[in-house]
C-alpha positions as CSV (number, residue, x, y, z in Angstrom):
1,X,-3.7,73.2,89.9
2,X,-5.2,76.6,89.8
3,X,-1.7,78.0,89.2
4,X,-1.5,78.8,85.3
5,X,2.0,77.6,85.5
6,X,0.6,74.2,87.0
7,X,-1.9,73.9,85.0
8,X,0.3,74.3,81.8
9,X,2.8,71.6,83.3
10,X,0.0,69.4,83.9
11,X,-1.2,69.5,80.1
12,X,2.0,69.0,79.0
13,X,2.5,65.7,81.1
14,X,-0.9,64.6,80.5
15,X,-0.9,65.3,76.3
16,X,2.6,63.6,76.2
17,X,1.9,61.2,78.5
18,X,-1.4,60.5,76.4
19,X,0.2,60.4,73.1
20,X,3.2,57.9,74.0
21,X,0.6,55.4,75.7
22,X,-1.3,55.8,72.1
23,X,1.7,55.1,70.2
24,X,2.8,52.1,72.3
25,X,-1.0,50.0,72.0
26,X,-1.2,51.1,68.8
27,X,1.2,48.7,67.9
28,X,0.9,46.4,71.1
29,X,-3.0,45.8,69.6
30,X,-3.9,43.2,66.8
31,X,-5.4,44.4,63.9
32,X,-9.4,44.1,65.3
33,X,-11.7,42.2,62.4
34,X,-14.4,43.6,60.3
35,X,-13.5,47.0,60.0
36,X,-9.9,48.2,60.5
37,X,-8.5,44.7,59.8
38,X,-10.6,44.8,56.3
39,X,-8.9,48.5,55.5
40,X,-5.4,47.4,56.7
41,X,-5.8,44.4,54.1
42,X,-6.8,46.5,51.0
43,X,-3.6,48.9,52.0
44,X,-1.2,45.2,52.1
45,X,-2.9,44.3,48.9
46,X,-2.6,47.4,47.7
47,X,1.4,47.4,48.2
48,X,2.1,43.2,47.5
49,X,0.4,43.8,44.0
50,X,1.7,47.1,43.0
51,X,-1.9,48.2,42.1
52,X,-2.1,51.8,43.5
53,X,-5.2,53.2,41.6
54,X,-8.4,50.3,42.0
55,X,-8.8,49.5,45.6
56,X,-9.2,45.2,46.5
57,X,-10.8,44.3,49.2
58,X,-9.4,40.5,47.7
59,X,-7.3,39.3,45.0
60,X,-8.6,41.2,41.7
61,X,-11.8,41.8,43.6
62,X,-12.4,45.9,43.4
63,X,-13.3,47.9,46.5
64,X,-15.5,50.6,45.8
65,X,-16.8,52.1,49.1
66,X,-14.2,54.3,49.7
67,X,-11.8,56.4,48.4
68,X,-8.1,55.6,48.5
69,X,-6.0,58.8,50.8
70,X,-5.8,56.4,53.9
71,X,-5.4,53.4,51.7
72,X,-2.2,54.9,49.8
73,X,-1.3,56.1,53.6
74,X,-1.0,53.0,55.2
75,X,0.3,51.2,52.0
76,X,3.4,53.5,51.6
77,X,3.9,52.9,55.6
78,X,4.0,49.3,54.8
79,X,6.4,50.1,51.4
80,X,8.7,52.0,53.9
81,X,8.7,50.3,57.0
82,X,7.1,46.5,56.4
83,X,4.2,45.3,57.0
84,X,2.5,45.4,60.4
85,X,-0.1,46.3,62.4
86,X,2.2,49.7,63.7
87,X,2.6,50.5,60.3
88,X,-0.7,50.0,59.2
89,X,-1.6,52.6,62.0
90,X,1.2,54.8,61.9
91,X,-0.3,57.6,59.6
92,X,-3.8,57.6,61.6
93,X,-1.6,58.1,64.7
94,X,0.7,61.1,62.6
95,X,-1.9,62.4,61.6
96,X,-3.7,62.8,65.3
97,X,-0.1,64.6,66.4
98,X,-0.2,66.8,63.1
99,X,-3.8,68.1,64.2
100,X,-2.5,68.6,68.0
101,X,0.1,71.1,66.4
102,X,-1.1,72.6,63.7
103,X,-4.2,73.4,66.4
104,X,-1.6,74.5,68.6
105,X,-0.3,76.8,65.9
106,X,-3.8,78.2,65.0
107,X,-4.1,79.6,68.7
108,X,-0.9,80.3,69.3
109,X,-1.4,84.0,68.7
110,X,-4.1,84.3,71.5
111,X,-3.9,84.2,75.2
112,X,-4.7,80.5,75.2
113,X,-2.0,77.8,76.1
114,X,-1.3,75.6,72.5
115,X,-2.0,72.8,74.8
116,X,-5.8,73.6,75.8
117,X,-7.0,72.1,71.9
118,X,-4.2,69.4,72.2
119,X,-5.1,68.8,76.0
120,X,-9.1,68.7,74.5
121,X,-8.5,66.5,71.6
122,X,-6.2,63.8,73.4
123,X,-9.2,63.2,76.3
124,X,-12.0,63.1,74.0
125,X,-12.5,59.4,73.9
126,X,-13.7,59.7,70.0
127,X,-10.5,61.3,68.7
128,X,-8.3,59.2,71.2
129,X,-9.6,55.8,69.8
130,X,-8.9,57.2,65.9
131,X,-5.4,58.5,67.1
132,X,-4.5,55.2,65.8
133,X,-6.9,53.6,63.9
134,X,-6.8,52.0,60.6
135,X,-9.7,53.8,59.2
136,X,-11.1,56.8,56.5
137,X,-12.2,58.6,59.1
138,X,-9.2,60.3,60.6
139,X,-7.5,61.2,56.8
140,X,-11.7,63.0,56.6
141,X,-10.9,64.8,59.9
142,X,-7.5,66.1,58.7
143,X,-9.1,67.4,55.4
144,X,-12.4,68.7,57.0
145,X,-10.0,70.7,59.8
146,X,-7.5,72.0,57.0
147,X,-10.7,73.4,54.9
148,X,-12.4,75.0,58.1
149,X,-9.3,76.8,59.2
150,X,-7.7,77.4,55.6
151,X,-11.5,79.3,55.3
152,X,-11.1,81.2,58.5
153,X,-7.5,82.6,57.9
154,X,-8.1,83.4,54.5
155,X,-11.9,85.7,55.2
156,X,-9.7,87.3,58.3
157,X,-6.5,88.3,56.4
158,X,-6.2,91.3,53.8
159,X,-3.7,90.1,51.9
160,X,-2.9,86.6,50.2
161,X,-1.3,83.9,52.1
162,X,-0.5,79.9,52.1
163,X,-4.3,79.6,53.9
164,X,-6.1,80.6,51.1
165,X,-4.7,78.0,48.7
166,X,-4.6,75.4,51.6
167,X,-8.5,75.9,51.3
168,X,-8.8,73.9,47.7
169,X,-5.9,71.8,49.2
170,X,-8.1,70.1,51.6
171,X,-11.0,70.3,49.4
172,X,-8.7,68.0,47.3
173,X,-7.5,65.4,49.9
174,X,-11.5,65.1,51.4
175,X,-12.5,63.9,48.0
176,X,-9.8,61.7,48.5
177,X,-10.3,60.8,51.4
178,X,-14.2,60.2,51.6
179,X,-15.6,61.8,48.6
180,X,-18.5,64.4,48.2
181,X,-19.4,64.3,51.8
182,X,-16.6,66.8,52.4
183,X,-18.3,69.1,50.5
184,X,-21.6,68.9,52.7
185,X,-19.4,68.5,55.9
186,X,-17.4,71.8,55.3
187,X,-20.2,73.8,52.5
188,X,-23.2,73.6,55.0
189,X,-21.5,75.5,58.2
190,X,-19.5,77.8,56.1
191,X,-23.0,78.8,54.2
192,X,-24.5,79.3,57.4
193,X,-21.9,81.3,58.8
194,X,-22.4,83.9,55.5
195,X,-25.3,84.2,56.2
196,X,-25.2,85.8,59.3
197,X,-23.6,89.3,58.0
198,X,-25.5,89.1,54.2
199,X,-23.6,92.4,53.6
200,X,-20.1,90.4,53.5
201,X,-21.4,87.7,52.0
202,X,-20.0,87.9,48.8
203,X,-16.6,89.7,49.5
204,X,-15.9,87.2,52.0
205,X,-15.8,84.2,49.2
206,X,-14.4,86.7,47.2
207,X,-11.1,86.7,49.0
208,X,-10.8,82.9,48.3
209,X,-8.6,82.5,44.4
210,X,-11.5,80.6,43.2
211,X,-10.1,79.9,39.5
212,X,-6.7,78.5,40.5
213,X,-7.9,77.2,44.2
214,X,-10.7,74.5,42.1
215,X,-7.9,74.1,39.9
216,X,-5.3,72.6,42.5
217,X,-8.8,71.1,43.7
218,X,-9.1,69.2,40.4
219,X,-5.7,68.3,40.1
220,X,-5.6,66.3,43.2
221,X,-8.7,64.4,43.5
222,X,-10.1,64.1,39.3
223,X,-7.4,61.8,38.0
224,X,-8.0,58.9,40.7
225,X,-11.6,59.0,40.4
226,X,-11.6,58.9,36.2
227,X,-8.4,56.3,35.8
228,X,-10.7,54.3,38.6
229,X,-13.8,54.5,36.7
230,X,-11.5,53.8,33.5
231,X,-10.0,50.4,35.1
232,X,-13.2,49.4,36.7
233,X,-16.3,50.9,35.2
234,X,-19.1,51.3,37.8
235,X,-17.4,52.4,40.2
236,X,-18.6,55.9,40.1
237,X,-22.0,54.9,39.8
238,X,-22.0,52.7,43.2
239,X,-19.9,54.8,45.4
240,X,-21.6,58.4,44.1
241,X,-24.8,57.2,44.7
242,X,-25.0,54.0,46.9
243,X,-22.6,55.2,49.3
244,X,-23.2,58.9,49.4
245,X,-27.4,58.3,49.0
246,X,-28.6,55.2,49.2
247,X,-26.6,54.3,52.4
248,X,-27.9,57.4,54.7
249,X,-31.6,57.2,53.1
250,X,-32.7,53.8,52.5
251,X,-33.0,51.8,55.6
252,X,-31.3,48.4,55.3
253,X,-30.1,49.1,52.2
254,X,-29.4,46.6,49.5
255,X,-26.8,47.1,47.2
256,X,-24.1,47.3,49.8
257,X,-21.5,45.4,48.1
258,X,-19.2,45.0,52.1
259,X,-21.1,44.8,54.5
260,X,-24.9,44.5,55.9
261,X,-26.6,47.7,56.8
262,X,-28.0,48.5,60.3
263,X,-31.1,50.4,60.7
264,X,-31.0,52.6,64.2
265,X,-32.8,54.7,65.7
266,X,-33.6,58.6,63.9
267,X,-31.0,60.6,66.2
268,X,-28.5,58.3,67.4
269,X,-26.0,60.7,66.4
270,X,-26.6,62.6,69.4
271,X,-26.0,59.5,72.0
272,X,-22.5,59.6,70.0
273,X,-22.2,63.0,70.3
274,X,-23.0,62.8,74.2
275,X,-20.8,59.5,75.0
276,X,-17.6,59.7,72.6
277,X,-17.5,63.6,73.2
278,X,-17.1,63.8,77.0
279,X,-16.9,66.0,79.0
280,X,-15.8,68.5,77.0
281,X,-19.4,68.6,74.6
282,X,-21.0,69.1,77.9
283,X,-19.5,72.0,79.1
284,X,-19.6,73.2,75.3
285,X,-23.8,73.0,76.1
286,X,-23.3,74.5,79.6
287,X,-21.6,77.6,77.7
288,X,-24.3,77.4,75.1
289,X,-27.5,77.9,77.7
290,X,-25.3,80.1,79.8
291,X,-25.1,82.9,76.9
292,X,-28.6,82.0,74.9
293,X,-29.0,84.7,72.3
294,X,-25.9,86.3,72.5
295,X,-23.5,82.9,71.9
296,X,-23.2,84.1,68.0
297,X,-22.5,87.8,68.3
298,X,-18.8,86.7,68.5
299,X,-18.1,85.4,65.3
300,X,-15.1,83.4,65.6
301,X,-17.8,81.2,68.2
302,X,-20.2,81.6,65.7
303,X,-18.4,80.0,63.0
304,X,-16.9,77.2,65.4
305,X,-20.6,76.4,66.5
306,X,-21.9,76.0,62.9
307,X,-18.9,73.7,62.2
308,X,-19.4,71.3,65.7
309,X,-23.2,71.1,65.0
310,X,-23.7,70.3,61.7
311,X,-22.2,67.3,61.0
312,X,-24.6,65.5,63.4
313,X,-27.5,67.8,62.8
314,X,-26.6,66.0,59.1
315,X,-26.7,62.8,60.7
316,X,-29.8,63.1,62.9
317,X,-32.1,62.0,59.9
318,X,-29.4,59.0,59.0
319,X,-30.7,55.5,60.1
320,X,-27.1,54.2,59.3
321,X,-24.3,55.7,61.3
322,X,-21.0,55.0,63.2
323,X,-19.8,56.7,66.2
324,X,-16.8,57.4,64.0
325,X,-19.3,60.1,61.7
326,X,-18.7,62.5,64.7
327,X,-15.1,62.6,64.7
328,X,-14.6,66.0,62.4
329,X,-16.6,67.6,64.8
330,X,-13.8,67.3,67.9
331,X,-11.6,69.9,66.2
332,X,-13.9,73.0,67.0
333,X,-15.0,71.8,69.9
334,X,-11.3,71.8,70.9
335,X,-11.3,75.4,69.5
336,X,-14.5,76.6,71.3
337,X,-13.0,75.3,74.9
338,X,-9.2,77.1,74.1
339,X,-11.5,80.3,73.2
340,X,-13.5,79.7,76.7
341,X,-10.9,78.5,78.5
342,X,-9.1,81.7,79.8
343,X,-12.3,82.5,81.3
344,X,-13.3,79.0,82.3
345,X,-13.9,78.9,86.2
346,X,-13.8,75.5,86.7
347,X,-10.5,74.3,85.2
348,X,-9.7,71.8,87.8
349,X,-12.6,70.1,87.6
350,X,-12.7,70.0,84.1
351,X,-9.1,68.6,84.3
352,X,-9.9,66.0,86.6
353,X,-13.0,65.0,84.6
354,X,-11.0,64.7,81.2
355,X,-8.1,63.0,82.8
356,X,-10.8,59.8,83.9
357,X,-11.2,58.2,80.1
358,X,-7.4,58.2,79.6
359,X,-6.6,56.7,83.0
360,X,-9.1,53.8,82.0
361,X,-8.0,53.4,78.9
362,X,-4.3,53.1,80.6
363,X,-5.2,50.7,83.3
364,X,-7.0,48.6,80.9
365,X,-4.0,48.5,78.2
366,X,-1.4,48.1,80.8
367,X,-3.5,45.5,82.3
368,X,-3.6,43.8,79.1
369,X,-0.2,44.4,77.7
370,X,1.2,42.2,81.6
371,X,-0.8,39.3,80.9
372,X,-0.5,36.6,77.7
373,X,-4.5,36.1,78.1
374,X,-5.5,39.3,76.6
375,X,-4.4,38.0,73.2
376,X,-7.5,35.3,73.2
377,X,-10.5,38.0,74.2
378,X,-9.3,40.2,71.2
379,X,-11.9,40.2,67.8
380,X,-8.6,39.1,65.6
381,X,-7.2,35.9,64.6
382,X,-3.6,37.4,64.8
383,X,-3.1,34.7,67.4
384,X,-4.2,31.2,66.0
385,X,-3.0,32.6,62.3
386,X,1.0,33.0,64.6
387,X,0.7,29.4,66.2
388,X,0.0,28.5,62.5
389,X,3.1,29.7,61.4
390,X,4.8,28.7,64.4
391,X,4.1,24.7,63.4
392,X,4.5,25.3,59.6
393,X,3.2,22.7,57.2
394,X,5.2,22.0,54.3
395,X,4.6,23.4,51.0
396,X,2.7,26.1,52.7
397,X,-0.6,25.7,52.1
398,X,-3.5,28.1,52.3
399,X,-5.3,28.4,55.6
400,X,-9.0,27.2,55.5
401,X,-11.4,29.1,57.1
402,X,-15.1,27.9,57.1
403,X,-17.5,29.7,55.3
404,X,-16.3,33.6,55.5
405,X,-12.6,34.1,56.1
406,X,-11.7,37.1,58.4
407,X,-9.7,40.2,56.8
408,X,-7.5,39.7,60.3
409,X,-6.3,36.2,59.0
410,X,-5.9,37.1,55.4
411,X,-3.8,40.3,56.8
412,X,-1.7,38.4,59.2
413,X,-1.5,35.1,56.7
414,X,-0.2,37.3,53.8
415,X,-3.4,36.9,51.7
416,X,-2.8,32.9,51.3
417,X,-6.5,32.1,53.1
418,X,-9.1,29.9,50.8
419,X,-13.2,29.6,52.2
420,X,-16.2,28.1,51.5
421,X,-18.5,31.5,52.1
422,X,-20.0,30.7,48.2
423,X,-19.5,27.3,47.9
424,X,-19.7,25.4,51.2
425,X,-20.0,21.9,49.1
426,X,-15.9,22.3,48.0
427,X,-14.8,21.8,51.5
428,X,-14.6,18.1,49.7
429,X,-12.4,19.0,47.0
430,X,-9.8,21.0,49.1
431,X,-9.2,18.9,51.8
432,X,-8.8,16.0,49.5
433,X,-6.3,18.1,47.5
434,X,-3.8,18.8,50.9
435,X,-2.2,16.1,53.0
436,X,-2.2,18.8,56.0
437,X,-3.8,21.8,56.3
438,X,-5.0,24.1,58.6
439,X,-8.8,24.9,59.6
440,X,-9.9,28.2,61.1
441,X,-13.0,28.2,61.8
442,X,-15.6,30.6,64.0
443,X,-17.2,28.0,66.7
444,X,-20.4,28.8,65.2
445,X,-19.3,27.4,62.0
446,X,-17.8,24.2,63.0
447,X,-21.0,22.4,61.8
448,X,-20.5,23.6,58.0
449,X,-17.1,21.0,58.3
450,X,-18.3,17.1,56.9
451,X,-18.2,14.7,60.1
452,X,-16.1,12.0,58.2
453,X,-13.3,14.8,58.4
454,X,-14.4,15.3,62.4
455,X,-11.8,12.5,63.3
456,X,-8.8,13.6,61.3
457,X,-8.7,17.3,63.1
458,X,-6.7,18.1,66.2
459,X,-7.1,21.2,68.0
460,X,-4.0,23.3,68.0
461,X,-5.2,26.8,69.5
462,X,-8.5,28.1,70.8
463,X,-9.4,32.1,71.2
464,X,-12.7,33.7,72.5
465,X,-13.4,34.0,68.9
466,X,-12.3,30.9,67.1
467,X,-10.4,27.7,66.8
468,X,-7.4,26.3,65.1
469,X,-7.2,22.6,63.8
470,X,-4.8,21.1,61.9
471,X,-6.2,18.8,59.2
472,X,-4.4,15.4,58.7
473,X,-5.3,12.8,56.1
């Protein structure tokens, strides 16, 4: 494995063998509830109703915590291809492969393999999860990386080219894709990274067209957020300063319209940073104490440095986080071990170590994918909302789901879900308005449902998560 011409074999079989395993579970997988199945809803509402500027998280019922690049994504995969839970993945997943070439591309003119960044990026169990996840997060990581490197190319380069317009480009699709924080994600480390020559501070932002660049920047991202505003006012109020504020400052914050805030621990970032980042972060640090004072008189590793640290130095002070806020900061990290890696005397351990997350992740899924039982232990009620279909009722009524109804169900049920979240004293009127009908209901729920209606249910399905009944008067 020490061979170079080994080595390179073995990336290639490893990144290919990597990325067709994450294309096959990423449609072999249910739709998981709160989070991804909640997104993958608000892209199928988003393409049944034809209403492509104000998110719903429900039927005319606005979503206003994010922006809409990986809703419009994943509801023009749906427009083109049906409506699924591959599809609803699919551009998460293209856009994983469109970072492992257009990294590839970026080193291309250096000593260092194209596959080293891919090799890096597919084994990092934070960027391997979102390489097929129906989430914000990975559209943020697209626009974040095409900002850093549009930056890099255009400051390097005399003359004019594609980079320095791409710059305003991916300005454009992070306000799209998660709003202002793209400007803090990207501003910060590029400020930083100024700083360090003051002489060429100025003619360095210089060689970025600044007029036309904030143009294209305006054209892309303005319209959507004024028609949202325009079509439902307060929008821009809640998701400028609730999400982008509120959220990271106030501890258990209140006005969170979707979902109830967690307060951690001041620095949790870091236990993300250390866990979803292996092993590659570590030998990142190793590299780090191994050249102290003299790791930012290079300034390619300078700038990569400035771009893999702040985003959780940004976080550390958060007491609301997700492992998913460390994601943009896999792309340098990729860069700083291709950079290294020529030089790197420990290849095949570091091969070996990076090869153990995948092989997990591949025993587990096939282990799944060969038995039926998997299906019941998943957090989705793809299952019990299938055997629903299987015995249809007639007249196809909604399912019932007592008190909150999953986003998984009203995904996989096409939206025709009713609950009693608001109004738990109307489980009367609807089952006296249906002959038949179906229940869903969480097992810790059950006791919401009236005992006179105990005797008329029989159990159709049972998962880890919930149970099916089917109501008959």
């Amino acid at each position: 494995m020490t061979d170079k011409k080994t080595t390179v074999n073995y990336m290639l079989i490893a990144v290919l063998s990597i990325v067709v395993f994450r294309f096959i579970i990423t449609g072999a997988i249910p739709l998981l509830d709160k989070t991804e199945a909640r997104y993958a809803e608000i892209s199928r509402l988003m393409q049944e109703t034809g209403e492509w500027v104000v998110l719903q998280i429900d039927y005319n019922e606005p979503f206003w915590a994010k922006p809409p690049l990986s809703t419009w994504m994943s509801a023009m995969s749906f427009e083109l291809f049906g409506v699924n839970e591959l599809t609803a993945r699919l551009p998460s997943f293209l856009l994983g492969v469109a970072m492992l070439f257009i990294l590839g591309y970026f080193v291309k003119k250096t000593k260092v393999s194209p596959l080293v960044p891919a090799l890096v990026l597919v084994t990092t169990p934070e960027f391997l999860i979102h390489m097929g996840v129906v989430s914000t997060d990975s559209a943020l990581c697209f626009s974040v990386m095409l900002i850093m490197l549009s930056f890099w190319k255009s400051i390097t380069s005399d003359k004019k080219t594609i980079w320095n317009y791409l710059f305003f480009v991916g300005l454009g699709l992070g306000f799209l894709a998660k709003g202002p924080l793209v400007l803090v994600l990207t501003g910060a480390p590029v400020f930083f990274w100024l700083l360090l020559d003051r002489k060429t501070f100025f003619s360095n932002l210089a060689k970025l067209p600044w007029i036309v660049g904030l143009l294209i920047t305006v054209v892309i991202a303005l319209p959507w957020y004024l028609l949202t505003e325009q079509r439902s006012p307060g929008f821009i109020d809640y998701f400028i300063v609730g999400e982008h504020f509120n959220r990271f400052l106030k501890p258990g914050w209140s006005g969170d319209l979707y979902g109830q805030p967690k307060t951690q621990p001041l620095g949790l970032i870091w236990v993300f940073m250390l866990s979803f980042c292996l092993p590659w972060f570590y030998i990142v640090l190793a590299k780090i104490v191994k050249l102290k004072k003299r790791i930012l008189d290079d300034k390619y590793v300078a700038f990569l440095l400035f771009w893999l640290f702040w985003t959780p130095i940004f976080f550390t002070i958060s007491k609301n986080i997700l492992h998913t806020y460390i994601l943009p900061s896999t792309v340098p990290m990729a860069l700083l071990i291709a950079h290294w890696w020529p030089e790197y005397k420990h290849k095949k351990k570091a091969l070996i170590a990076c090869s153990i997350f995948p092989i997990l992740v591949f025993i587990a899924g096939a282990g799944l994918l060969v038995t039926d039982q998997w299906k019941v232990y998943m957090n989705s009620d793809k299952l019990l909302v299938a055997k629903s279909e299987e015995l249809k009722i007639d007249k196809n009524p909604p399912i019932l789901y007592l008190d909150s109804k999953t986003y998984s169900s009203q995904f996989y049920n096409k939206g025709n879900v009713i609950d009693t979240r608001d109004e738990p004293a109307k489980i009367d009127s609807i089952l006296e308005a249906y002959d038949k009908l179906y229940i869903l209901s969480d097992k810790r729920e059950f006791y919401l449902l009236p005992k006179k209606y105990v005797s008329k249910l029989q159990v159709i399905d049972t998962t880890k998560k919930a149970r099916l009944y089917l109501y008959n008067k």
